[in-house]
Structures are given as structure tokens and as C-alpha cells.
N, C-alpha and C positions, 0 to 999 in steps of 0.2 A: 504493500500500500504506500511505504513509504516513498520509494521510487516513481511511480504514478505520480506523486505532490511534488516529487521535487521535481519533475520533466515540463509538471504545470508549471512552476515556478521560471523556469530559465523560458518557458516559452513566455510568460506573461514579463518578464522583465526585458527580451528582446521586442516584444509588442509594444510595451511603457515606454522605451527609448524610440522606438521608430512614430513613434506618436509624439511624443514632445518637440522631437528633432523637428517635423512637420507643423505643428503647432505654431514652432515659432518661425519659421519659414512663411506662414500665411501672409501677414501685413504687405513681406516685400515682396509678390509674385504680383503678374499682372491680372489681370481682371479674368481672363479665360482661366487663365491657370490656378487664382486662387479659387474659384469655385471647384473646378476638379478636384484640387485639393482637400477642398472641405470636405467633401462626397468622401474622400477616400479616409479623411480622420473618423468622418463617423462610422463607417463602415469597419473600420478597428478598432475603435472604441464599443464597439457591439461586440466584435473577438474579444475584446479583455473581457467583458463582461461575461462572457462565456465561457471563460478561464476563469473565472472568479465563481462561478457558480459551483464549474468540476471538484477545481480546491475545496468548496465550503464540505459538497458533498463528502469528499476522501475526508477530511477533516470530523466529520459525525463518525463516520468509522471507525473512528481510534477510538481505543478506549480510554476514559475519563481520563484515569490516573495516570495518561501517554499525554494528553492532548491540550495540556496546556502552552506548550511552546510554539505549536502548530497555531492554537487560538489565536496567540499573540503576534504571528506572523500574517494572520490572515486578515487581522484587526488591521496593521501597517500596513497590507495592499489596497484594503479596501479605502483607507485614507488616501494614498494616492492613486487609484482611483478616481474620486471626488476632485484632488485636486486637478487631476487631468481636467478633467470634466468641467470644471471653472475657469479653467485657463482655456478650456476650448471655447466657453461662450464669450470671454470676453475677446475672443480672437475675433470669433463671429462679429460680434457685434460692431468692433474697430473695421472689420471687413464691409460691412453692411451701410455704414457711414461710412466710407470709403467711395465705394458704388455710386450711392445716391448723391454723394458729393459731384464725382463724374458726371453723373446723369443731369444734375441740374447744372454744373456750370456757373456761367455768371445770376443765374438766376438763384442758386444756393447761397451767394454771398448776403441777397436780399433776406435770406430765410435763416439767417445765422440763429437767431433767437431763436427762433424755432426747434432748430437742431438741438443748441446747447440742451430746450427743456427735453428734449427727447432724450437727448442719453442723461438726463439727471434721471428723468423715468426709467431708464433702463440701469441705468446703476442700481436705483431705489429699488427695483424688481429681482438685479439679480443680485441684490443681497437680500432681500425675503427668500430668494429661492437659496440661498446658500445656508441660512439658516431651518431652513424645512429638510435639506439634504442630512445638515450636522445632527436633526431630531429626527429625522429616520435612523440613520445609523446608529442615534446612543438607542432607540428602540430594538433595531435589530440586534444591537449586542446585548441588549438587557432580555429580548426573545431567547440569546443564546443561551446566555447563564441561566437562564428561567429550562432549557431545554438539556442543559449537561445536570443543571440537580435533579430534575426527573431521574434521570440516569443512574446520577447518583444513589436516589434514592430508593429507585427500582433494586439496583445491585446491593445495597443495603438488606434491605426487604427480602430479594433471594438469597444470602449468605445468611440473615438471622431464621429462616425457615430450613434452610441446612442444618444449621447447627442445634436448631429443636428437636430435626427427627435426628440427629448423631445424640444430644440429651435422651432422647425416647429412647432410643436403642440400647443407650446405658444404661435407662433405667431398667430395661427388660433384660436384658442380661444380668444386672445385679437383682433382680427380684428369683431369676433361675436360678441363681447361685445362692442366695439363701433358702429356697426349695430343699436344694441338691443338701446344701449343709444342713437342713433341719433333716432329712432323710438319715445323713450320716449318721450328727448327734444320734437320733434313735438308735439307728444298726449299732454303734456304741455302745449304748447304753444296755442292749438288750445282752450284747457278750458280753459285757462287765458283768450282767447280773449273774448270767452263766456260768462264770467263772468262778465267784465269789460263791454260788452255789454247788459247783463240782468242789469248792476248796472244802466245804463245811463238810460233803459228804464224805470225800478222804478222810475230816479230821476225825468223822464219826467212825467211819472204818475202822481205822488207826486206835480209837480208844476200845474198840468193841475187838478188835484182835488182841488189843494188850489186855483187856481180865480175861477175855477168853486164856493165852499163854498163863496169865497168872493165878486161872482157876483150876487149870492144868498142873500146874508145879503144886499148888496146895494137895491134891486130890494124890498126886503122886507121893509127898512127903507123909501123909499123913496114912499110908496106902505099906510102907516102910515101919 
């Protein structure tokens, strides 16, 4: 997997350089050429972003406790990203006034005022839109974290139900084994008693043989 992310990587890093290099190339091209141009920034700016999506993907496939350095690389691309992204509107837009400048000529010069409020509007616009971009992203990364502690806690959740049924299983083996040992005790107990009982019958033997020999020796002395 890892391999996979790093082939994404050096593709989207020679993509990020061939796109800035272009980038900044626009202002000075002429008019045919900077629009080819543009067409072809956006058009790899859709590739990174499709680089950027394969990386997120390989990046969910790690596992948690791999995937924080990857996080943190993916966090950096997708910042510049963005700033590609910014740097391309305002190329555009230097572009675009540009154009219309051409277009009108000495009649633009009439419409100065004009212009100047249009790119204040268009600055004012794309920094509303730079700050909607900066609060997507802290959302998407607060999606992430919201989406590795599920995982987290998923993996939590199945390790402490492993270790209930390895609990269970102990408990069931040790409930066998004191079965087994209450069995024993018994079997113990039952040839101790046996034992203790063969002992008493020897000793009775043993004294019922000794008056017998010593009712014999009397029987004989007295016999004399």
C-alpha cells in the first residue's frame, strides 16, 4: 500500500511543479496563448485533484496506529492544493482584465473607475471564497478525525470483546479444574478412609493373634 502512496506522491509533486511553472507563465503569454494555457492549468488541476483523492483513499487503509504521518502529509498536499488553486484564480482574473483591457482600448481608459471597482469586487469575492475553501478543509479534516476515532473505537470495541471471550474461556477452564479437583479430593478421601480402615483391621488381627499365641503358651505351661 505503501508504495501505491508514494508513486501518488512523486506523480502529484511533478503535476504541482508543472502547474505553478504554468501558472506563472500566464500574465506574460499573449492572448491566444494565455487562454490555451488556462484550459491546460485546469485540466491538471483536475489531475491533482484526482491524485488527491487516490492518496486520501490508500491513506483510510492504513491502519490507525500507521496512519498518522500519512495524515499529516496529506493535510500538506491538500494545502497546496488550495494554494495552487488561489494562485490560479488570481492569475485568471489578472488575465481576464488583461483581455478586456485589449478589447476596449482607448475606450477602457474612459472606464478606469469602472475596472478599478470590479477587481475591488473581485478581490472582495475571492477572499470570501478563500475563506469558504480554508472552512471546508478545517471541516474535512475534523470529518477525518471524526472518521479514524470511529476506527479507533471500532478496534477498541473488537479487542475488548476478544479478551471477554479469552476471560470466558478462563473462567470455564478454571470452573473444570475445580470439578476435576473436587473429584480428586473425594477419590482421596475415600482411600484414606480405606486405608486407615485396613490399618485398624491388621491392628485387630495382630492383637487377636497375640492372646490367641499367649492363650496357647498358658494352656501348654499349665498342661506341664
Amino acid at each position: 500500500m505503501s508504495s501505491d502512496f508514494e508513486g501518488y506522491e512523486q506523480d502529484f509533486a511533478v503535476l504541482t511543479a508543472e502547474i505553478t511553472s504554468k501558472i506563472a507563465r500566464v500574465p506574460r503569454l499573449p492572448p491566444d496563448e494565455k487562454k490555451q494555457m488556462v484550459a491546460n492549468v485546469e485540466k491538471q488541476l483536475e489531475e491533482a485533484r484526482e491524485l488527491l483523492e487516490q492518496m486520501d483513499l490508500e491513506v483510510r487503509e492504513i491502519p490507525p496506529q500507521s496512519r498518522g504521518m500519512y495524515s499529516n502529509r496529506m493535510r500538506s498536499y491538500k494545502q497546496e492544493m488550495g494554494k495552487l488553486e488561489t494562485d490560479f484564480k488570481r492569475s485568471r482574473i489578472a488575465y481576464s482584465d488583461e483581455v478586456r483591457n485589449e478589447l476596449l482600448g482607448d475606450a477602457g481608459n474612459s472606464s478606469e473607475n469602472q475596472l478599478i471597482k470590479l477587481r475591488e469586487e473581485r478581490a472582495h469575492l475571492l477572499d470570501n471564497t478563500e475563506r469558504l475553501e480554508r472552512s471546508s478543509r478545517r471541516l474535512e479534516a475534523g470529518y477525518q478525525i471524526a472518521v479514524e476515532t470511529e476506527q479507533i473505537g471500532q478496534e477498541m470495541l473488537e479487542n475488548l470483546s476478544h479478551d471477554r471471550e479469552k476471560i470466558q474461556r478462563a473462567r470455564d477452564r478454571l470452573r473444570d479444574a475445580d470439578a476435576n479437583l473436587g473429584k480428586s479430593s473425594r477419590i482421596l478421601t475415600g482411600m484414606l478412609r480405606r486405608i486407615i480402615q485396613n490399618r485398624i483391621l491388621l491392628v485387630i488381627l495382630g492383637i487377636i493373634v497375640v492372646i490367641a499365641i499367649l492363650t496357647a503358651i498358658t494352656f501348654f505351661v499349665k498342661g506341664h
